[in-house]
DOTOR-239458 format. One record per atom (N, C-alpha, C, CB): z, x, y; residue number from 0. Coordinates in steps of 0.001 Angstrom, whole numbers, plus 524288, in hexadecimal, padded with zeros to 5 digits. Atoms other than C-alpha are relative to their C-alpha. Glycine has a CB too. Example, Ala and Ser with C-alpha at 12.3 -4.5 7.8 and 13.67 -1.06 7.14 Angstrom:
2
w->80000	u->8037A	v->7FB5A	seq->0
w->81E78	u->8300C	v->7EE6C	seq->0
w->80000	u->80384	v->804B0	seq->0
w->804DE	u->7FC20	v->8001B	seq->0
w->7FFC4	u->7FCCC	v->7FB5A	seq->1
w->81BE4	u->83566	v->7FBDC	seq->1
w->802DA	u->7FCFE	v->80442	seq->1
w->7FA79	u->8019E	v->801CE	seq->1
end
This chain:
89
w->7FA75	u->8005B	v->80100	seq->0
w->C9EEB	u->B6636	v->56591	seq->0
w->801AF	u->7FA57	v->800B3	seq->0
w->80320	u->803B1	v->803A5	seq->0
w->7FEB5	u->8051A	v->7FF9E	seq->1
w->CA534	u->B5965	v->56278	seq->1
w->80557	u->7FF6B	v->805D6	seq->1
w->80241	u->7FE3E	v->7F91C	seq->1
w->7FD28	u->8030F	v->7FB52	seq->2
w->CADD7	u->B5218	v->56D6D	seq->2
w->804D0	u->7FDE2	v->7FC73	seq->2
w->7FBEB	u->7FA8B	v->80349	seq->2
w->7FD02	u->80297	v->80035	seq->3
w->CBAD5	u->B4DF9	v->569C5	seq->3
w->8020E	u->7FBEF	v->80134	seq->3
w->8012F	u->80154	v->80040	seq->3
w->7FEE3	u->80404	v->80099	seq->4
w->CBD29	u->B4126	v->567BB	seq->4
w->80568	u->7FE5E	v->8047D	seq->4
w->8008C	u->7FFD5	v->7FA43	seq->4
w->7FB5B	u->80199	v->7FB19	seq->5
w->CC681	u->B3AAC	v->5741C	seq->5
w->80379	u->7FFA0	v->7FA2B	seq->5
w->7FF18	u->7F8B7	v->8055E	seq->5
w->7FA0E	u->8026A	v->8039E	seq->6
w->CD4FD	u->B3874	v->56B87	seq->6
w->80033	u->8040B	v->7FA6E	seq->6
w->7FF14	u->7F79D	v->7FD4D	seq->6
w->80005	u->7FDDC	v->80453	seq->7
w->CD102	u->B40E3	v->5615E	seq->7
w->8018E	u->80594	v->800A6	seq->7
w->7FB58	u->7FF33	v->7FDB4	seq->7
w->800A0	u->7FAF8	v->80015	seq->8
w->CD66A	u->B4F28	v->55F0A	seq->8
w->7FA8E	u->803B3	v->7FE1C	seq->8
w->803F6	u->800F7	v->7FD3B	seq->8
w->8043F	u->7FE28	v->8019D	seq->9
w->CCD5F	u->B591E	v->55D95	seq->9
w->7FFF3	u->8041C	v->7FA09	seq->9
w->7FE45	u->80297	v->804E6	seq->9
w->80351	u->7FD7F	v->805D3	seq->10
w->CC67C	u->B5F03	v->550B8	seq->10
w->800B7	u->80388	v->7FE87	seq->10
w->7FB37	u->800DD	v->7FF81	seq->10
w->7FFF4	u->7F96F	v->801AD	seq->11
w->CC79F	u->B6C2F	v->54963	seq->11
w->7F92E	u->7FFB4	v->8026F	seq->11
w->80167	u->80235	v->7F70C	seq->11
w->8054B	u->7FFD8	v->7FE33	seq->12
w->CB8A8	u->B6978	v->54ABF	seq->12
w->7FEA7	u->8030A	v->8048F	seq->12
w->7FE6E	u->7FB35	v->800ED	seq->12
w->7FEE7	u->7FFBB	v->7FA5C	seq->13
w->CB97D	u->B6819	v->5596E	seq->13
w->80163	u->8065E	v->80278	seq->13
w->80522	u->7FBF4	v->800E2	seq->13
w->7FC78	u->7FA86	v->7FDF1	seq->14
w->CC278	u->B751E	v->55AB8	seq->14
w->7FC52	u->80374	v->7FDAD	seq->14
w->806F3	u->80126	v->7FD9A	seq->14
w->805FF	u->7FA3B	v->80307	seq->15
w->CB7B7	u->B7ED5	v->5527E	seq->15
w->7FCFE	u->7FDF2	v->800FD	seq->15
w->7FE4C	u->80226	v->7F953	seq->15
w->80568	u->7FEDD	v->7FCB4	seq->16
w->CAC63	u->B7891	v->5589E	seq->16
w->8020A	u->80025	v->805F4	seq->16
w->7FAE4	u->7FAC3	v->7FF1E	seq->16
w->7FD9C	u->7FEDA	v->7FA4C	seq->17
w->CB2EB	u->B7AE0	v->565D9	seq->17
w->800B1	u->8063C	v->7FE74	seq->17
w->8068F	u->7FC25	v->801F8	seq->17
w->8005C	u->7FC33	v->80024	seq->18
w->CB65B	u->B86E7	v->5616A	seq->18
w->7FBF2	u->80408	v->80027	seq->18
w->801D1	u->7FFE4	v->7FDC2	seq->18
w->8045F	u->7FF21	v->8018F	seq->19
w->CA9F3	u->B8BD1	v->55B9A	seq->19
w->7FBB2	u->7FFC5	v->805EE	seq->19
w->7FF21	u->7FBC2	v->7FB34	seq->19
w->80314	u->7FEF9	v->7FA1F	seq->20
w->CA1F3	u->B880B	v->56870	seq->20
w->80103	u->80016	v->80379	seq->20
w->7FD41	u->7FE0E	v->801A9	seq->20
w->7FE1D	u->8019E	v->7F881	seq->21
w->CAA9D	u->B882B	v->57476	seq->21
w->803DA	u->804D3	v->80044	seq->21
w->80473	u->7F83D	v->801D4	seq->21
w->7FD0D	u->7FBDB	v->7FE66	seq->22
w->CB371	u->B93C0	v->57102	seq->22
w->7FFA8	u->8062D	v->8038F	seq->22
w->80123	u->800A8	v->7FC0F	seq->22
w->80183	u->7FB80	v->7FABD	seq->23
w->CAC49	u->B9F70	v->5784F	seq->23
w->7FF3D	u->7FD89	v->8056A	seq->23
w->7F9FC	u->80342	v->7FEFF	seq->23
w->8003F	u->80199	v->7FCCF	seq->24
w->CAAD3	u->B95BC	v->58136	seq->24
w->80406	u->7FFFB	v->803B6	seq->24
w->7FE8F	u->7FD0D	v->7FED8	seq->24
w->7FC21	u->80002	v->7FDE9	seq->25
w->CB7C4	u->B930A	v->584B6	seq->25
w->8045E	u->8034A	v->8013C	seq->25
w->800DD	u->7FD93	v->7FE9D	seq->25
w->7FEFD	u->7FC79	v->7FCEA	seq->26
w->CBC45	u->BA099	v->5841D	seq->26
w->7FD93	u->80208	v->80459	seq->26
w->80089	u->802AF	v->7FDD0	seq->26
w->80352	u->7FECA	v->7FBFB	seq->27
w->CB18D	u->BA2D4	v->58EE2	seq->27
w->8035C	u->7FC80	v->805DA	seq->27
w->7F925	u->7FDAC	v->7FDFD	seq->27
w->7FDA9	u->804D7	v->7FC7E	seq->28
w->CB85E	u->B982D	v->597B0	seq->28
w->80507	u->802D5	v->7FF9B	seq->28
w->7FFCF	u->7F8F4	v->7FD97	seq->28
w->7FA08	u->7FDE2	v->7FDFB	seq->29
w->CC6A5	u->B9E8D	v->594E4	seq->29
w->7FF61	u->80510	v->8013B	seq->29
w->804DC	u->7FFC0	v->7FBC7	seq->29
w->80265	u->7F9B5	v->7FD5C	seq->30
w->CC184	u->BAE17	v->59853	seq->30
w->7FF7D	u->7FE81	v->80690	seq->30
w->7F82B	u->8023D	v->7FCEF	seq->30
w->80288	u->8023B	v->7F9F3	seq->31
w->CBD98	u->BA6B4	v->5A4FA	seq->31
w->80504	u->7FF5A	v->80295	seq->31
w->7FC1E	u->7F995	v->80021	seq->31
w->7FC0F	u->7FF32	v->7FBB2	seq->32
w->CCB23	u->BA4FF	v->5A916	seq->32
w->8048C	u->80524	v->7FE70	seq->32
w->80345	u->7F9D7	v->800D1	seq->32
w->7FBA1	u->7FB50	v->800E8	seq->33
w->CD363	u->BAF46	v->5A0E8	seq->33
w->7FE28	u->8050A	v->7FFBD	seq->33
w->802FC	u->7FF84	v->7FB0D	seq->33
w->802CA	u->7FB27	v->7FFCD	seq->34
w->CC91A	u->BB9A2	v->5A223	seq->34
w->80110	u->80545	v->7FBA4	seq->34
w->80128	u->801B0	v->8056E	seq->34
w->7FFB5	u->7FBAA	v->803F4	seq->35
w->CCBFB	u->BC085	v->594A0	seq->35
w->7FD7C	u->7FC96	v->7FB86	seq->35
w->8066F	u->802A1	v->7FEB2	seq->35
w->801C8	u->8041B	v->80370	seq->36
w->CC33B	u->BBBCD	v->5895E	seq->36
w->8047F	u->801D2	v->7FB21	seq->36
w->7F8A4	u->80049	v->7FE6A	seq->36
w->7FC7E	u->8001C	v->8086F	seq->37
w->CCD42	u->BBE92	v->57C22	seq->37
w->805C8	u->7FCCF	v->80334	seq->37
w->802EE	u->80A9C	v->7FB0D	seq->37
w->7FA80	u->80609	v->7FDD9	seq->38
w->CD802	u->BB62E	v->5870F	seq->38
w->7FDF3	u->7FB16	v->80062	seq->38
w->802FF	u->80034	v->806E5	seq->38
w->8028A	u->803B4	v->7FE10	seq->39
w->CCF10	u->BACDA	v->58A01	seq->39
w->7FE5F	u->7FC8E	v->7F998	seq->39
w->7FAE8	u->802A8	v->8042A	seq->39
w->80106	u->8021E	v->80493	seq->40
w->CCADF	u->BAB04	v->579D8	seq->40
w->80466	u->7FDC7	v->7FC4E	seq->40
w->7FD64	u->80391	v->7FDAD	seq->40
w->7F9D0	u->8009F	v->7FFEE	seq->41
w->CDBEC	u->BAA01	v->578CA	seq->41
w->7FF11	u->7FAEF	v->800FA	seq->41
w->8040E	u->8034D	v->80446	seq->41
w->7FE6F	u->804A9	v->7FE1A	seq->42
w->CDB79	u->B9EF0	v->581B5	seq->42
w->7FCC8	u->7FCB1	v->7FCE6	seq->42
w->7FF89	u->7FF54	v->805C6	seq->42
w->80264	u->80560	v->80260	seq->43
w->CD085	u->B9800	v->57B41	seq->43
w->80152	u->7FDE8	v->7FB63	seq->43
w->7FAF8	u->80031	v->7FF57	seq->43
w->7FF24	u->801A7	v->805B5	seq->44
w->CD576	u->B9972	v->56D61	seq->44
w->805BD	u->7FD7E	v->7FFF2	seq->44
w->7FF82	u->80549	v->7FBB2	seq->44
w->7FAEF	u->80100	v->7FE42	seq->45
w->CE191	u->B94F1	v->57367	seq->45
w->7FF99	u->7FA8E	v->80093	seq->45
w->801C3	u->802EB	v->804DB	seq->45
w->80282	u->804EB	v->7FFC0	seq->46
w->CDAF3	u->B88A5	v->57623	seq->46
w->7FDE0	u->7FD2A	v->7FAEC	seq->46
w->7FBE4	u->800BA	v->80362	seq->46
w->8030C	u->802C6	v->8055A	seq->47
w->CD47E	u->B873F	v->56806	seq->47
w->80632	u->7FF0A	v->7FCAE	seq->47
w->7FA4F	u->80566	v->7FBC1	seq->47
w->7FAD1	u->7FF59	v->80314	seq->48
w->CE278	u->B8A25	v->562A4	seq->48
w->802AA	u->7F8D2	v->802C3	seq->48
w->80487	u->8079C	v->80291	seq->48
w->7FE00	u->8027E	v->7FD6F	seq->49
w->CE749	u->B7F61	v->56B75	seq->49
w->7FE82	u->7F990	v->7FD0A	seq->49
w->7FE61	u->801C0	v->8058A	seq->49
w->8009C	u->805BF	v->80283	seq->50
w->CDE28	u->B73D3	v->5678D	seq->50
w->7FFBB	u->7FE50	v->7FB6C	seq->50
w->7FC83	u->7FDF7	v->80120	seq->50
w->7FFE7	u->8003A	v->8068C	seq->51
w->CDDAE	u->B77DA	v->5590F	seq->51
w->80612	u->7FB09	v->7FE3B	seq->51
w->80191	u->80875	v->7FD1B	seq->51
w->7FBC0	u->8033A	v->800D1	seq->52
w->CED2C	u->B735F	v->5596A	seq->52
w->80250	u->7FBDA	v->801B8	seq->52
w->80280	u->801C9	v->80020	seq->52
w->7FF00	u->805B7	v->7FFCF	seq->53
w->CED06	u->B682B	v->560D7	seq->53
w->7FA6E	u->7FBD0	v->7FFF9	seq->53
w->8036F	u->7FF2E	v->80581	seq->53
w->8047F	u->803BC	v->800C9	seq->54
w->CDEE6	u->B62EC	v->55D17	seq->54
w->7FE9F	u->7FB30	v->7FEAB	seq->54
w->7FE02	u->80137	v->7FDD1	seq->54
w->7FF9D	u->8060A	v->800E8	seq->55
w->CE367	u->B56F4	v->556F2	seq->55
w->803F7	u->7FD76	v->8057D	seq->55
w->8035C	u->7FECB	v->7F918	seq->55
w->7FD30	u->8037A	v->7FB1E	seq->56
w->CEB5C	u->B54DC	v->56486	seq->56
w->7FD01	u->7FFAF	v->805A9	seq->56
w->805ED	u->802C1	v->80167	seq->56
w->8047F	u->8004C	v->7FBE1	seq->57
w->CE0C6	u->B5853	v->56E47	seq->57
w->7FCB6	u->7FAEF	v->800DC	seq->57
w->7FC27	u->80404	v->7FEA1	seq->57
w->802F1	u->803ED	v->7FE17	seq->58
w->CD93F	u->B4C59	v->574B4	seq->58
w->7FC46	u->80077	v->8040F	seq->58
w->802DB	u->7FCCE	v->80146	seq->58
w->80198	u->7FDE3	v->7F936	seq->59
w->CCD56	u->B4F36	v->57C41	seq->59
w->7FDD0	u->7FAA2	v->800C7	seq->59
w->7FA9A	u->80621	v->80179	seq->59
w->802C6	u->804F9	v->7FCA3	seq->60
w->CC848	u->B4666	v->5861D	seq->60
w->7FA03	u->8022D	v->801FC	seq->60
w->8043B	u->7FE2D	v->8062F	seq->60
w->803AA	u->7FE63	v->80047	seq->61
w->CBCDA	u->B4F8B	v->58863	seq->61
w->7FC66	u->80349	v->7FB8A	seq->61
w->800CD	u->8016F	v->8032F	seq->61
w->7FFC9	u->7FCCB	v->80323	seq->62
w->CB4EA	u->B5966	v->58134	seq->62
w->801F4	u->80559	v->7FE1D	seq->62
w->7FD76	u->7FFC8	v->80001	seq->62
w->7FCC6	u->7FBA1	v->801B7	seq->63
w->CBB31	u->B634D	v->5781F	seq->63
w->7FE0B	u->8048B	v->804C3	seq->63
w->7FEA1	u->801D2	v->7F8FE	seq->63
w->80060	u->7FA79	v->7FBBE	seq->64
w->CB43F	u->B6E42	v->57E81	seq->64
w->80287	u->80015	v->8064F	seq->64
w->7F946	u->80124	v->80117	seq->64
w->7FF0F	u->8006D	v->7FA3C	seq->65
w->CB707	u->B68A0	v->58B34	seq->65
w->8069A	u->801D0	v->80078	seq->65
w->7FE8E	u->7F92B	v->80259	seq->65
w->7F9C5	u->801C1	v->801FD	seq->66
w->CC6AA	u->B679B	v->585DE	seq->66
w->8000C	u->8066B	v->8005A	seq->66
w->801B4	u->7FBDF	v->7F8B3	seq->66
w->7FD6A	u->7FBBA	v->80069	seq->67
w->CC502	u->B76B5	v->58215	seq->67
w->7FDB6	u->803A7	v->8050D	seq->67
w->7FF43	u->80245	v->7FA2B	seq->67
w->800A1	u->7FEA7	v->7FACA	seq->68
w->CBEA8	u->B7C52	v->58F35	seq->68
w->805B6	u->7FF99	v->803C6	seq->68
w->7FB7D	u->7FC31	v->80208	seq->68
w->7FD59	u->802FD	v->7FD94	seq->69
w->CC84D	u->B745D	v->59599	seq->69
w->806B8	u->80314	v->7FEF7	seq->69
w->7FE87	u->7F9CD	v->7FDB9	seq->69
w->7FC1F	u->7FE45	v->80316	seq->70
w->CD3C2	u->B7998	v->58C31	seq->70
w->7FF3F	u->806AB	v->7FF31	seq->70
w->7FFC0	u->7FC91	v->7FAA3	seq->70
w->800FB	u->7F974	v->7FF7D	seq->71
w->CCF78	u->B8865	v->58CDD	seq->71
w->7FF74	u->80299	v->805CB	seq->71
w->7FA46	u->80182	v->7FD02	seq->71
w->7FF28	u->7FD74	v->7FB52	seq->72
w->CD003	u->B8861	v->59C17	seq->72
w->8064A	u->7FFC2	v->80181	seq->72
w->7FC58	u->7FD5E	v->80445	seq->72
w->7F9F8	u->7FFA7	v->7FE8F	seq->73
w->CDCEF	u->B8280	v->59B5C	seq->73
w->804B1	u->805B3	v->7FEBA	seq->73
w->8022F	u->7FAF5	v->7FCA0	seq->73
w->7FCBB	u->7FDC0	v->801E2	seq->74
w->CE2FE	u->B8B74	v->592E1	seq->74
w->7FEE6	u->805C0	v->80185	seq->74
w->80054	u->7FE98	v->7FAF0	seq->74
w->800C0	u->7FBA1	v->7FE30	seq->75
w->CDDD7	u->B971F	v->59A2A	seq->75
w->80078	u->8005A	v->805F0	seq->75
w->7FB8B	u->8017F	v->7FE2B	seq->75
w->7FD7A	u->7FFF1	v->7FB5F	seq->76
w->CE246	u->B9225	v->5A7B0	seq->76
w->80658	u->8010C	v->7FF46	seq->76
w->7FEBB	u->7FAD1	v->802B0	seq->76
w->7F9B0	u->7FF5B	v->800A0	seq->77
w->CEFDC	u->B9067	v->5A19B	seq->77
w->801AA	u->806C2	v->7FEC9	seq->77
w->8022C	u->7FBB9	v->7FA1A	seq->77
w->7FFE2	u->7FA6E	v->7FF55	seq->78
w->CEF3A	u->B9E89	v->59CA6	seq->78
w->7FEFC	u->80478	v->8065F	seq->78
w->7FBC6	u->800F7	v->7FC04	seq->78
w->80072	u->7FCA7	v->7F96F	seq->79
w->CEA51	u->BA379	v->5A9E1	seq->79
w->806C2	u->7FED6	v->802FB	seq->79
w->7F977	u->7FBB6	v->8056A	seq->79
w->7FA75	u->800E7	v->7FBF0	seq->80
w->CF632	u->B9B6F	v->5AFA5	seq->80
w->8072A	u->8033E	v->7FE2D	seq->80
w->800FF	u->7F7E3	v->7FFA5	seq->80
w->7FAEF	u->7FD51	v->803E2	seq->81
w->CFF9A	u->BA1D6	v->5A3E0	seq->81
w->80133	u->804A1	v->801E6	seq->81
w->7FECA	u->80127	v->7F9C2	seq->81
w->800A8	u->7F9D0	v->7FE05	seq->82
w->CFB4E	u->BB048	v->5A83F	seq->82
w->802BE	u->7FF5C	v->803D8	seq->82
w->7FA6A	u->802AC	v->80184	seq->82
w->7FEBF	u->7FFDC	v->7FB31	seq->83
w->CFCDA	u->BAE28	v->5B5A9	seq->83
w->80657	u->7FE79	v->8007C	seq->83
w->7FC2F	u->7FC73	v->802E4	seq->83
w->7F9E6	u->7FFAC	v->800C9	seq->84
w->D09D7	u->BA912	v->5B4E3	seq->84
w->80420	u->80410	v->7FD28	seq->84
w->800E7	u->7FBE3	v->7FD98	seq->84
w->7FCA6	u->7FDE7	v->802C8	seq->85
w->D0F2B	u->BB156	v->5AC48	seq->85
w->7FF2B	u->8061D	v->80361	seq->85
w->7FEC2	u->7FF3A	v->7F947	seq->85
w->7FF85	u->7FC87	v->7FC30	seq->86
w->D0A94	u->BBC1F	v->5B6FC	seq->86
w->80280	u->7FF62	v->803A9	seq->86
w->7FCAE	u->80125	v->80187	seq->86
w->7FCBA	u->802DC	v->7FB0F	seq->87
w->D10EC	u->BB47D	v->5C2C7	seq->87
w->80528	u->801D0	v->7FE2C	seq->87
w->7FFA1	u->7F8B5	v->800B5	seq->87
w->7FA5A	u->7FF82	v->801C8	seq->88
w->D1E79	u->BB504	v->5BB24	seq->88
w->8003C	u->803B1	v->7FCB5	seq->88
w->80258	u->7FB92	v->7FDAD	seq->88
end
């Protein structure tokens, strides 16, 4: 898998070979904290949806995969924190 260029947005390329080899992956990693796999395949496509529309505004400083690991725990802590709140109140 290619590396995104520092300053440069990233690729349709980039996004379907990320897709293609890292996506069971990275629903495996969000199941791990939301413990339902068809919520957990939500959050990730939630994530592909995400960098599709700002791909020409994204800048990584590391590697993509690292960017979507990184970006598929976030967005499944924030959901954990969404639930929970919305139980509290």
């Amino acid at each position: 898998m290619q590396h995104a260029e520092e300053g440069q947005g990233i690729s349709v390329r980039q996004i379907e070979e990320l897709f293609h080899a890292k996506y069971e992956n990275l629903c495996m990693i969000a199941v791990r904290y939301v413990d339902e796999l068809e919520l957990a395949k939500d959050l990730v496509q939630e994530f592909f949806v995400y960098i599709w529309n700002k791909r020409d505004q994204i800048r990584l400083k590391s590697s993509f995969e690292a960017y979507a690991v990184r970006s598929v725990k976030n967005i499944c802590v924030t959901y954990i924190k969404r639930q929970r709140d919305l139980i509290i109140y």
